[in-house]
N, C-alpha and C positions, 0 to 999 in steps of 0.2 A: 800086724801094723795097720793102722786104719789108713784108709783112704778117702782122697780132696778131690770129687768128682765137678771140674770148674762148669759155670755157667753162662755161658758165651750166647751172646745173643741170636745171634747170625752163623754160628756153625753149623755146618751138617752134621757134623760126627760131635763127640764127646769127648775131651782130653780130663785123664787120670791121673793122678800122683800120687805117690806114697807118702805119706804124713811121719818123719820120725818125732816130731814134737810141734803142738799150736804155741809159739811163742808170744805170739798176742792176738786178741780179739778183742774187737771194739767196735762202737759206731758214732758218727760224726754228722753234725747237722745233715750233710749233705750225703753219706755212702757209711756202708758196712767196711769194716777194715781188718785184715789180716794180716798175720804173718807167720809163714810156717817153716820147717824145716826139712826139707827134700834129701835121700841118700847123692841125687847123682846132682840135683840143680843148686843147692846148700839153701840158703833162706829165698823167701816168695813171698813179695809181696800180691797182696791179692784185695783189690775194691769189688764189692758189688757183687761179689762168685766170679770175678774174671780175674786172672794172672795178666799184671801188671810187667813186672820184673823180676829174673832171678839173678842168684850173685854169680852164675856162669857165665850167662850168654848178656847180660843188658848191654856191653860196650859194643855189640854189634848195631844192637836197634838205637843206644846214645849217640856212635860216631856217623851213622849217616843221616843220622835227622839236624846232625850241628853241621859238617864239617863239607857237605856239597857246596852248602851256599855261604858258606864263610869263607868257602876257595873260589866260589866263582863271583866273590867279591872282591875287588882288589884291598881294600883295606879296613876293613869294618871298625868302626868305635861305639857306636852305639847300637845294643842289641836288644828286644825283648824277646824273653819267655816265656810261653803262656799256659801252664797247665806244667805236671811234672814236678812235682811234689817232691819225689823222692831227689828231685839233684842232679840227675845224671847229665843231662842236657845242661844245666850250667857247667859242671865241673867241666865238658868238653868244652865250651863255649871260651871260658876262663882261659885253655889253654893257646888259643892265639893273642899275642904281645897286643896288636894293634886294639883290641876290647879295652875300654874306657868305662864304661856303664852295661850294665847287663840290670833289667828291672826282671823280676824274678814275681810273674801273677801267676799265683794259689790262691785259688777259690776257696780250700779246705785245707787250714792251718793245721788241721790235725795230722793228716798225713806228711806234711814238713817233721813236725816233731818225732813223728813214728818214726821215719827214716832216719832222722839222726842217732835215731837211738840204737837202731836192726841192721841199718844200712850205712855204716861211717866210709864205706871207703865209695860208694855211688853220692851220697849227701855232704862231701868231706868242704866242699868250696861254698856251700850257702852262706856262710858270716863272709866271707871275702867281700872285704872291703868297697872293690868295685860293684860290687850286687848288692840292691835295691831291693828287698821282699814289699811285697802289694798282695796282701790277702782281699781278694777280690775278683769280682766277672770280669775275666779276660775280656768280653764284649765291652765292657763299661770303661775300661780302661785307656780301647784305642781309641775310643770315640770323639772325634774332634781335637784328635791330636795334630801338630804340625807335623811339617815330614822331615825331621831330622833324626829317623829309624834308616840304619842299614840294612838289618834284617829281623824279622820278625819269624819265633818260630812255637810253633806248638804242638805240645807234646801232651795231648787231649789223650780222655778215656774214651772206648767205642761210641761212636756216632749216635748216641742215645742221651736221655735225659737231660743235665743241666750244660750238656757238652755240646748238643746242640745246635744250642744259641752261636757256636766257634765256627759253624759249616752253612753261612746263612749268606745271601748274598750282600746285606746291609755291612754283616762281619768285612768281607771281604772288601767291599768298598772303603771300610774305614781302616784295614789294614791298607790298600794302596793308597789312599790321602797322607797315610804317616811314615811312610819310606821316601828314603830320598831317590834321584834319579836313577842311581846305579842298586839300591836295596833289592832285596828279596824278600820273599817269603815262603814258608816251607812249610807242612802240614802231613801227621799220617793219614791214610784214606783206606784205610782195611788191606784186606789179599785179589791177588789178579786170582789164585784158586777159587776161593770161597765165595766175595762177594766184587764181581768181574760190575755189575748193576753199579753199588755203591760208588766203585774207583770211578766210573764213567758218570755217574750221577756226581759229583764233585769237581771233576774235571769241567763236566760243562757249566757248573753253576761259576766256577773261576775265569772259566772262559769270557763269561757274561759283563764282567769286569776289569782283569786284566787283558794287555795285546799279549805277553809271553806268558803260554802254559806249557808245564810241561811234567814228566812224569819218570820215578827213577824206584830202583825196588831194592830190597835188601832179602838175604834168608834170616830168619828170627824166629828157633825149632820150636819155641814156647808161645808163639802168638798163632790163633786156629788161619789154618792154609796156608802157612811159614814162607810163603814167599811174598813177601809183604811189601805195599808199595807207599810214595812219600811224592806228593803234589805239590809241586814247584812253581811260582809265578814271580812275575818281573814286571815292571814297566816297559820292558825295553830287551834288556840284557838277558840271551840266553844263558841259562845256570849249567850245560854241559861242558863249557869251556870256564879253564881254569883260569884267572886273573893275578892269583896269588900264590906265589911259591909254596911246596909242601913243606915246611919245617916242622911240624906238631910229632910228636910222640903220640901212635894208636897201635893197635892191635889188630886191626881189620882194614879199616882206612887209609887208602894210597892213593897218589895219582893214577892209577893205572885203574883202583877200584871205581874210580871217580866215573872216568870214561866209561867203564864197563857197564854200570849201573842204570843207566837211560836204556831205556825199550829201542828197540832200533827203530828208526822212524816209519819203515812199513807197518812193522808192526803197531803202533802203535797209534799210524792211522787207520788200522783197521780195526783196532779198539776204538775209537773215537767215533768207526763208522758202525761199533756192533757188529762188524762181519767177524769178529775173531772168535773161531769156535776151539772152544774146550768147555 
């Protein structure tokens, strides 16, 4: 059986998989695109030599990147998504009632159509009616927008090339001009294992911007240093407290995971002061 030796930018170590079959390979104005077939992960998608998603584990790394700030929002109608091609992140999105509008920015249309075609049950709510496709720079998008965004989220490939442009602090200014009082915004920012630099390198650059920052982590076995963290900001409203009733159907995500998820605040000032050693 051959093996998919991924190429992560930022790892220390090297993650391997066993290839039972290349179901596609391609490349797209903007990234190399794969998709393979795994005995124990089933299909993987994969940009750039980095694993993206597989069809085991995505609903962990989809419901906390949607479902933090759309609970500690009290009623969200208008959402964007910025990055996340494959779906997943809307399809969670889609499942709270009170969503009106979801705009749906892909940079790289091609991977929209890969996924529909490898990935139906991560890709399944993209034509939904309420979602908006915008192939285009998420950067370009928010820019001088009004603020009638509840929340804004993105679900970006590693902090590298045209990805970027999403981790800047001009990005961030114009993500908070286009949420309304009570919005959010939410963003992955790598591993507290791996790249401890980067999460604190992003944090501060949000800080610079937003008054509420904040910081919450998931486990995700197929992303390098699996304990992986998701960079929270506010106008105002802290995202640890829940505003909205849990009604959604997940598989990971609870109220109880909600609360769990934030750093405890020692900690986490001690991340922010650099003194936290590991």
């Amino acid at each position: 059986m051959i093996k998919f030796y991924e190429k992560d930018p930022y790892a220390p170590i090297q993650y391997t998989y066993e290839v039972e079959n290349i179901l596609y390979k391609g490349k797209s104005k903007f990234q190399e695109i794969m998709v393979i077939q795994n005995p124990h992960f089933g299909r993987m998608l994969i940009l750039d030599g980095v694993v993206q998603i597989t069809e085991r584990d995505e609903f962990f790394y989809h419901e906390m990147l949607t479902h933090v700030v759309l609970h500690a929002h009290p009623a969200p109608k208008k959402v964007i998504v910025i990055g996340g091609g494959d779906g997943g992140a809307v399809r969670e999105v889609l499942k709270h009632k009170s969503v009106e509008k979801v705009y749906f920015v892909e940079i790289d249309e091609d991977v929209i159509n890969v996924s529909k075609k490898f990935f139906p049950t991560v890709a399944c709510d993209i034509d939904n009616p309420r979602v908006e496709i915008k192939c285009m720079d998420g950067a370009d998008f928010v820019r001088g927008r009004n603020a009638d965004i509840d929340a804004v989220i993105v679900d970006s490939t590693d902090i590298v090339g045209f990805a970027t442009s999403l981790f800047t602090k001009e990005f961030f200014t114009s993500i908070k001009n286009c949420l309304t009082e009570n919005g959010f915004y939410v963003t992955l920012s790598e591993s507290l294992h791996f790249h401890k630099d980067i999460v604190i390198e992003v944090q501060e650059t949000m800080k610079g911007v937003f008054p509420m920052v904040d910081l919450y982590t998931a486990p995700i076995a197929t992303y390098a240093g699996n304990w992986w963290t998701f960079s929270v900001a506010s106008k105002g409203p802290s995202p640890r407290e829940m505003r909205k009733k849990f009604e959604i159907k997940a598989k990971y995500y609870s109220e109880e995971i909600h609360h769990q998820a934030f750093l405890p605040k020692d900690m986490y000032e001690k991340l922010m002061q650099r003194k936290l050693e590991w």
